[in-house]
N, C-alpha and C positions, 0 to 999 in steps of 0.2 A: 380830384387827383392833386390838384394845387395845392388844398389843407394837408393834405398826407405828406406831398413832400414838406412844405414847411414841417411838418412835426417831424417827418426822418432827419429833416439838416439838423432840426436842433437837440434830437436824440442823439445822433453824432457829435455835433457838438460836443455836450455833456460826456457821453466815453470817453473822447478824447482830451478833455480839459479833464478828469481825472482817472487817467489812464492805471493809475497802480489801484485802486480804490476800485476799479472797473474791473480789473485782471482779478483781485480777489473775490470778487462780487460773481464772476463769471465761474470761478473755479470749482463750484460746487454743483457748477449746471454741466460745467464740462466734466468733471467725473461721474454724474452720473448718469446723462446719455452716454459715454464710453462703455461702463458698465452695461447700462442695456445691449449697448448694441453688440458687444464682445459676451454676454451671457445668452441671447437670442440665438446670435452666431455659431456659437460652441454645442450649444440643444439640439440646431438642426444637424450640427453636424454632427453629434453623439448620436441622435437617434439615428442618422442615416447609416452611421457605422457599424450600431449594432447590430440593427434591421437587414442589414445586410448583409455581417457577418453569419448572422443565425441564419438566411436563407439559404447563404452558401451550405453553409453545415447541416441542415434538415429543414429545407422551407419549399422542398415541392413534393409532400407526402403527408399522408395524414393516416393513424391506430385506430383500427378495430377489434376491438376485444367482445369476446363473450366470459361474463360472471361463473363459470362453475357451480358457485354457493346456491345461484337462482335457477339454474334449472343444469340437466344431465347433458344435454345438448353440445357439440362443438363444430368446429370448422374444418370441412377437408377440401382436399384439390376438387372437387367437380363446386366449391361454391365460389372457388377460383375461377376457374369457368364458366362461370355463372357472372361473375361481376364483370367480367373483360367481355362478353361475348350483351350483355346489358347497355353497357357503356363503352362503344369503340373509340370514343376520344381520348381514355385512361390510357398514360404509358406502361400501366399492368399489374398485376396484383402480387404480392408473395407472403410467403409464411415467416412468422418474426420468432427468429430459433437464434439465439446468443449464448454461448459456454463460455467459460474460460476454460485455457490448458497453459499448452507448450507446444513452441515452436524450435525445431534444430536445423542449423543449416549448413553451412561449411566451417564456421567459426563455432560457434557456440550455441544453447538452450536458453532460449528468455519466454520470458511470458508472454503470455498470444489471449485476445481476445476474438476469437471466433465468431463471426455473425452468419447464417444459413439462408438460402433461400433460395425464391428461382432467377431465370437471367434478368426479372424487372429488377431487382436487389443494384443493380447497375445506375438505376437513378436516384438511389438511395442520397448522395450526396454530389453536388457543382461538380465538384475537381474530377474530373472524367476520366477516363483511362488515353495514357500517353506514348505507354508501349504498350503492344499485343494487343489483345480485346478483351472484350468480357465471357464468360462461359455463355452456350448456349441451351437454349431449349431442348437441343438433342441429349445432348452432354449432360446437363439435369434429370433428362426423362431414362438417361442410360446408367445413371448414379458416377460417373467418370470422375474419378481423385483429380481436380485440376481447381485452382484460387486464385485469387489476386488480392494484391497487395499493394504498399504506397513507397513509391520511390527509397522514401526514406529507411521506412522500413527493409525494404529488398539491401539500398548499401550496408545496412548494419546484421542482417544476416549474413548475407553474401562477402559483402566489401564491394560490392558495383551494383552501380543501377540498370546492368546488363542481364537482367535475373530472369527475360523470359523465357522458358524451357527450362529452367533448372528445376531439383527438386528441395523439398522438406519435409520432416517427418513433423506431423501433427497428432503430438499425444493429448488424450484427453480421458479422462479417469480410469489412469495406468493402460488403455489401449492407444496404438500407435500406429499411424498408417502413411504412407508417405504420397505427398500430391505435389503436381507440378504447376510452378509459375505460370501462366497462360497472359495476365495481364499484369500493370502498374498503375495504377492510379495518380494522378497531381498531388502531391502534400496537401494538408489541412491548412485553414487560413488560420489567421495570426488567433480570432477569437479563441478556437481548437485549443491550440497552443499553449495561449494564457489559461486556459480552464487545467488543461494537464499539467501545466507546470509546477513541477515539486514533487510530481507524481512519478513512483516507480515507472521506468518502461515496459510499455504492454506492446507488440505489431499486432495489429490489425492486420485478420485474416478474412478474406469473404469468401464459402464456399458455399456449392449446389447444396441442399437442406436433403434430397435424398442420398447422397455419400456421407453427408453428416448421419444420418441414421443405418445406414449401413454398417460403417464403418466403425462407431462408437455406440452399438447397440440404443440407440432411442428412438423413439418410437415417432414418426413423422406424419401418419395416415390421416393423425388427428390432431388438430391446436387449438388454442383458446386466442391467439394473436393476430394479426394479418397485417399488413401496410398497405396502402392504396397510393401510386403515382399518378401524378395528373400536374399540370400546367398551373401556377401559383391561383393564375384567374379563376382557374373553375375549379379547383381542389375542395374549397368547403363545400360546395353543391353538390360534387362528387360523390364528397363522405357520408356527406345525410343521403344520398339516395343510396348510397351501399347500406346504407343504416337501416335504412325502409327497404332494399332487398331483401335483406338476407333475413332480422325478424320476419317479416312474411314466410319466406324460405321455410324455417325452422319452426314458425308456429308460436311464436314467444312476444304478441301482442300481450301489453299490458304489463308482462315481467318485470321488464326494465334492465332485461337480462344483455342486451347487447348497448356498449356502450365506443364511441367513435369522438375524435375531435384530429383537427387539421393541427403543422405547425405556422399555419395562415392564423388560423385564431391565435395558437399565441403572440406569435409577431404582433396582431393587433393588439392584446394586452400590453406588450411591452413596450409598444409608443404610447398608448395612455400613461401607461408607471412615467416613462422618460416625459412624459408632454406635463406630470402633474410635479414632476423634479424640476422643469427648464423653468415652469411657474410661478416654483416657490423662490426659483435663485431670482427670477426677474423683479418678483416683489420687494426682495433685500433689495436689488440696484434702484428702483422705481422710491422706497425710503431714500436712496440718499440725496434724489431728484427733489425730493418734497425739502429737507433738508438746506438745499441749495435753493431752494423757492424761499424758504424763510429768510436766506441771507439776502435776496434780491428785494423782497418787503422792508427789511433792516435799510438797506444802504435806500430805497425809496424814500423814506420817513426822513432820514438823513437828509435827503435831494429838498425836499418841500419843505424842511426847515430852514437850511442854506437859502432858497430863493422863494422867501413868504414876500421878500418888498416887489420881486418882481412879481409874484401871483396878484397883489396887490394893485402895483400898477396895471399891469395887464386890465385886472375886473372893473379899474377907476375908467378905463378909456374904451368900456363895452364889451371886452371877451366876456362871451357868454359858458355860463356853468358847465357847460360837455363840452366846450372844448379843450377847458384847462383839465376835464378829466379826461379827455380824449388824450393829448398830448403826453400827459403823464402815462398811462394806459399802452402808447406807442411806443416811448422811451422802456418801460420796462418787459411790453414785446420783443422791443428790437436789441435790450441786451441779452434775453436768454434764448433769442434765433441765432443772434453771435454765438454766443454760449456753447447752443446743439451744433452748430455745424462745425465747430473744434473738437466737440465733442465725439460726432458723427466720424468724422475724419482720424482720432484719437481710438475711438471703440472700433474702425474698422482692421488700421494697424493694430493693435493688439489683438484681435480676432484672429489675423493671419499666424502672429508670432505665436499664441498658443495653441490653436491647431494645427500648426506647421510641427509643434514640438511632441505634442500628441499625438499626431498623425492621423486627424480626423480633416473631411473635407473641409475646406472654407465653402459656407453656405450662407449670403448674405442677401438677401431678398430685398427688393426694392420698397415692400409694405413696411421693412421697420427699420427702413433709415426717413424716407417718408414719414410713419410713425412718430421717429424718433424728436422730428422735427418740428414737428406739428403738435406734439409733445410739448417741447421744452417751450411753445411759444405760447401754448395754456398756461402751462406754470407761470408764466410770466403776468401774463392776461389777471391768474387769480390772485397770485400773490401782489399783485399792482391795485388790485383791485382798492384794498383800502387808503393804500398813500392818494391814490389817486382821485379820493370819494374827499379824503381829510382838505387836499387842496383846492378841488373844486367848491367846498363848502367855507371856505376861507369869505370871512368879510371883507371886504375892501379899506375900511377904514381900522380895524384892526392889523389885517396885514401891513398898512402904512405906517402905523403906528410903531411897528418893532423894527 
């Protein structure tokens, strides 16, 4: 411990007797742990924003579809009840039936995209219903003209977000039938938003999938689509056993006739995409680290030219070979541990200032400021490596000699 502090004092030393020579020498270590640690920062907090934007928007249901092409076969309500009555953990199965039309309401006709199904159609998406409720079971099984819609939607038919019990007419391939508000759903989150923006206004209508067939003559008994809700945790397990019910069911082992995936699976895809994006930027920052190691090797070479007569001296009066490289080795340690933790402290404030301007979490983890650290004090280690081998190999009566 005694040899260590000597070589800390006198790596202090040395910073401080050339303090501008030292700040420049550091400056390339400090922007690029900054860099790391404000690119690491900004990854987790992209992926945690997107990831969770998407689950808001569809990330606790997972499509099952049957192929037509592969066999005659299709889906009707008793295999609806066949899946819910299989699996009573599911919050429930419905038929995926989407038109466009039009919507009229007190103001004016806009465009309406219509999605159908039964009361599970209710977990379809987070933002929940705020006024009224959702249609029920009865109400479905009774074909009852009644929908719901999103806040925003309701003020801009309406002019208030006062819209339950009121009605509108929902036409749809020149048939028109008029249903009443029953619920409102929370707005869509900001991702929603940014995907539709630029995009013509559509409201979003949800209604029972038997009044949709009713009503605009299509035919409901039979689908090729389904949705399956269930809990983010058990959704994929869910899907593949709806997967292996229902080929059973149908007889269409081998086919390949029915095909199923969660929006769980793709969430997981989309932190791999995001995890091999945060990688690639960390690589750019992690160059300009190496970068800033070559500057700390430079200004080393520099060091052991400046004091050949002390290394000299030194080896005449018994320092032995590791330690004049030990010492040297410590010194360019403990300039670019300096270094990272201006560094650390530099990439933490900039991490806050652009995800605060972005509006992604700040997510900074203790492993990669640690990391960071531990990091910049290899760089140092390697890049010291050879000033450090040049001086300790120094003869003594040639170092005297210069």
């Amino acid at each position: 411990m005694g040899k260590f502090g000597e070589y800390f004092k006198s790596a202090i030393k040395q910073i401080i007797s050339n303090g501008y020579r030292t700040a420049m020498t550091m400056l390339g270590i400090v922007i690029g742990i900054a860099a790391v640690i404000a690119v690491v920062s900004l990854g987790n907090g992209m992926s945690h924003f997107v990831t969770s934007q998407l689950n808001d928007i569809a990330g606790n249901y997972g499509t099952i579809s049957i192929d037509s092409s592969k066999t005659s076969e299709a889906f009707t309500r008793d295999d609806m009840d066949l899946l819910e009555e299989a699996m009573p953990d599911i919050k429930g199965v419905s038929p995926d039936f989407s038109v466009s039309g039009k919507v009229t309401g007190r103001r004016e006709t806009y465009s309406a995209y219509v999605t159908a199904g039964t009361e599970s159609l209710e977990y379809a998406y987070s933002n929940g219903i705020v006024k009224g409720r959702y249609f029920t079971r009865q109400q479905v099984d009774s074909n009852q003209r009644v929908c719901v819609m999103l806040l925003d939607d309701a003020k801009k038919i309406f002019g208030t977000e006062d819209a339950v019990g009121l009605n509108i007419d929902i036409t749809i391939w020149g048939k028109t039938a008029t249903y009443t508000v029953v619920g409102l759903r929370e707005n869509m989150n900001r991702m929603y938003s940014f995907i539709m923006e630029g995009q013509d206004y559509s409201a979003t209508i949800e209604v029972p999938y038997t009044s949709l067939g009713a009503d605009f003559d299509i035919y409901v008994d039979d689908f090729y689509s389904m949705v399956l809700f269930a809990d983010q945790s058990i959704l994929t397990e869910r899907i593949d056993t709806a997967k292996e019910i229902l080929t059973n069911t149908h007889g269409l082992h081998g086919t390949k006739a029915i095909n199923a995936y969660s929006m769980a699976d793709i969430s997981e895809q989309l932190d791999s995409i995001l995890g091999y994006a945060t990688k690639f930027l960390l690589l750019v920052s992690v160059i300009s680290l190496v970068v800033g190691g070559i500057g700390v090797m430079n200004i080393m070479l520099v060091s052991v030219t400046e004091r050949t007569r002390e290394i000299g001296i030194r080896k005449s009066i018994g320092a032995k070979t590791g330690a004049i490289m030990t010492q040297f080795l410590a010194e360019a340690a403990i300039l670019t541990l300096l270094g990272g933790i201006v560094g650390i402290l530099l990439g933490i404030v900039m991490a806050y200032v652009i995800c605060t301007l972005i509006g992604f979490d700040v997510i900074i983890t203790p492993t990669s400021v640690i990391g960071a650290a531990l990091f910049s004090v290899l760089i140092g280690l390697f890049f010291g490596l050879y000033p450090a081998r040049k001086a300790a190999k120094m003869k003594p009566i040639d170092a005297l000699r210069l």
